[in-house]
N, C-alpha and C positions, 0 to 999 in steps of 0.2 A: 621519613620526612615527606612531605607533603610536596606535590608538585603544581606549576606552573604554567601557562606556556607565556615564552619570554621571544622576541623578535622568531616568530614561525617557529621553535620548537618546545618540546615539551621538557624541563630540567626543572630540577631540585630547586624548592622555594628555602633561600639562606635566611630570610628574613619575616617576620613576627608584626602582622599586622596587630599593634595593639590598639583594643578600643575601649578597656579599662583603663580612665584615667588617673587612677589613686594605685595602679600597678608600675614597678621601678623599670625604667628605659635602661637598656644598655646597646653596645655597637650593631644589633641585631634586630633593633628595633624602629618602628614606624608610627610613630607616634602624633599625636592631633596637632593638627596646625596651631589651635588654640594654646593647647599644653607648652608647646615647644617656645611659643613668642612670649609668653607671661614667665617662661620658667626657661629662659635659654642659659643662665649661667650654672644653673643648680640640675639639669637636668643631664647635662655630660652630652659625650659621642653619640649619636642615634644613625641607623642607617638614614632615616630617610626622614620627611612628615606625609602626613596624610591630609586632604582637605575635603571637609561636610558638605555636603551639598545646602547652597545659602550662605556660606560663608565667603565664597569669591576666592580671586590672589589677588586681590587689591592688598594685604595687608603685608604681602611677600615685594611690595616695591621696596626697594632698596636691599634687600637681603641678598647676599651672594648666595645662590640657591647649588652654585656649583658645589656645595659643602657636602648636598646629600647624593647619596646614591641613586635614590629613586625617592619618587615625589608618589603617592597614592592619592586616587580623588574615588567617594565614596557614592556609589549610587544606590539609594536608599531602595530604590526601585525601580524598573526597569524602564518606565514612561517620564521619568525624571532625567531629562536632556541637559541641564544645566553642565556636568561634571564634560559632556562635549567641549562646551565653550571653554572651561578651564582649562582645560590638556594642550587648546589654540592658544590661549592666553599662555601660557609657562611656554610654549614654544616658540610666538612668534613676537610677545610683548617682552616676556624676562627672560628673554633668551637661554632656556632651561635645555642643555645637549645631553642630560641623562636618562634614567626608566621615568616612564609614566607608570603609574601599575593603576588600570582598574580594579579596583574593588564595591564587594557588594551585591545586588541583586538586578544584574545586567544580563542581559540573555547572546548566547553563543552566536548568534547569528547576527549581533550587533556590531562583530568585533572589526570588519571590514569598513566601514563607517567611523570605529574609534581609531581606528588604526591611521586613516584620512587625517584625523584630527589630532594626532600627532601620540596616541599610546602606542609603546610599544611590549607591555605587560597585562599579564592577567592573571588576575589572580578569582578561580569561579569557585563557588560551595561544592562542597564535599561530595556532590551527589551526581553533579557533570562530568560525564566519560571525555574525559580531557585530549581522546582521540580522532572521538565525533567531532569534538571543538574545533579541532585542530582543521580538520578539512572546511572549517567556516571561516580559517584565520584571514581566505581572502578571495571572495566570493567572485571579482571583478577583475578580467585579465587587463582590463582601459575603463578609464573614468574620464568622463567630456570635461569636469571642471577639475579646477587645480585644486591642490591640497598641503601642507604644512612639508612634505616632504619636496611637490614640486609643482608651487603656487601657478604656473602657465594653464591655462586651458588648454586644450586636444589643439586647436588649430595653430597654437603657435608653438606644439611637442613637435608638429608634422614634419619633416626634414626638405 
């Protein structure tokens, strides 16, 4: 089974990023944002959904998002910042308290940065020593500005 890493460590990925969308979802599955909202009644239990870069969570207002387990946002490519804003947006708009899971072609050294902005999964290609990863899960012992976990800037953390 293919691994992970999930809040700083490395565990078994339970779940099936799918991006075939004429493939059948079951409770194990991550399926497109698109897919899930034109087809929520026919389409059953899904772990999670997943969102395209360009497609927003504008269209997840009003959705009880607590349903899914994990939310995936898809970076098509590594210089494509959008799936940032997303991760802020499901955490501090739609009040979203489950996995984020990045997916896609985001680079290991980025994940300190997404992690800021509120993922707490990753999910990298088959070819990232998910050990090296590891030791990039958090590059920065103190950040001057706040962030999705604790919005305060450094001068008002100081005791």
């Amino acid at each position: 089974m293919p691994k992970i890493i999930k809040n700083g460590e490395i565990v078994e990925n339970t779940y099936v990023w799918q991006q075939d969308a004429e493939a059948t979802a079951n409770e194990n599955s991550i399926v497109s944002m698109q897919k899930w909202l034109d087809n929520q009644d026919s389409v059953g239990k899904v772990a999670g959904i997943w969102i395209d870069a360009g497609e927003g969570v504008e269209p997840l207002a009003g959705v009880d998002l607590n349903q899914f387990d994990v939310i995936g946002v898809n970076f098509p490519t590594f210089m494509d910042g959008r799936g940032f804003s997303y991760a802020r947006l499901l955490r501090e708009r739609l009040n979203y308290q489950g996995e984020i899971r990045a997916l896609g072609a985001f680079m290991a050294d980025q994940q300190g940065y997404l992690i800021r902005c509120g993922f707490n999964s990753f999910e990298f290609a088959e070819d990232v020593n998910l050990d090296i990863a590891l030791t990039l899960n958090k590059p920065f012992s103190v950040a001057y500005q706040g962030d999705v976990a604790d919005p305060r800037p450094i001068f008002l953390r100081r005791g």
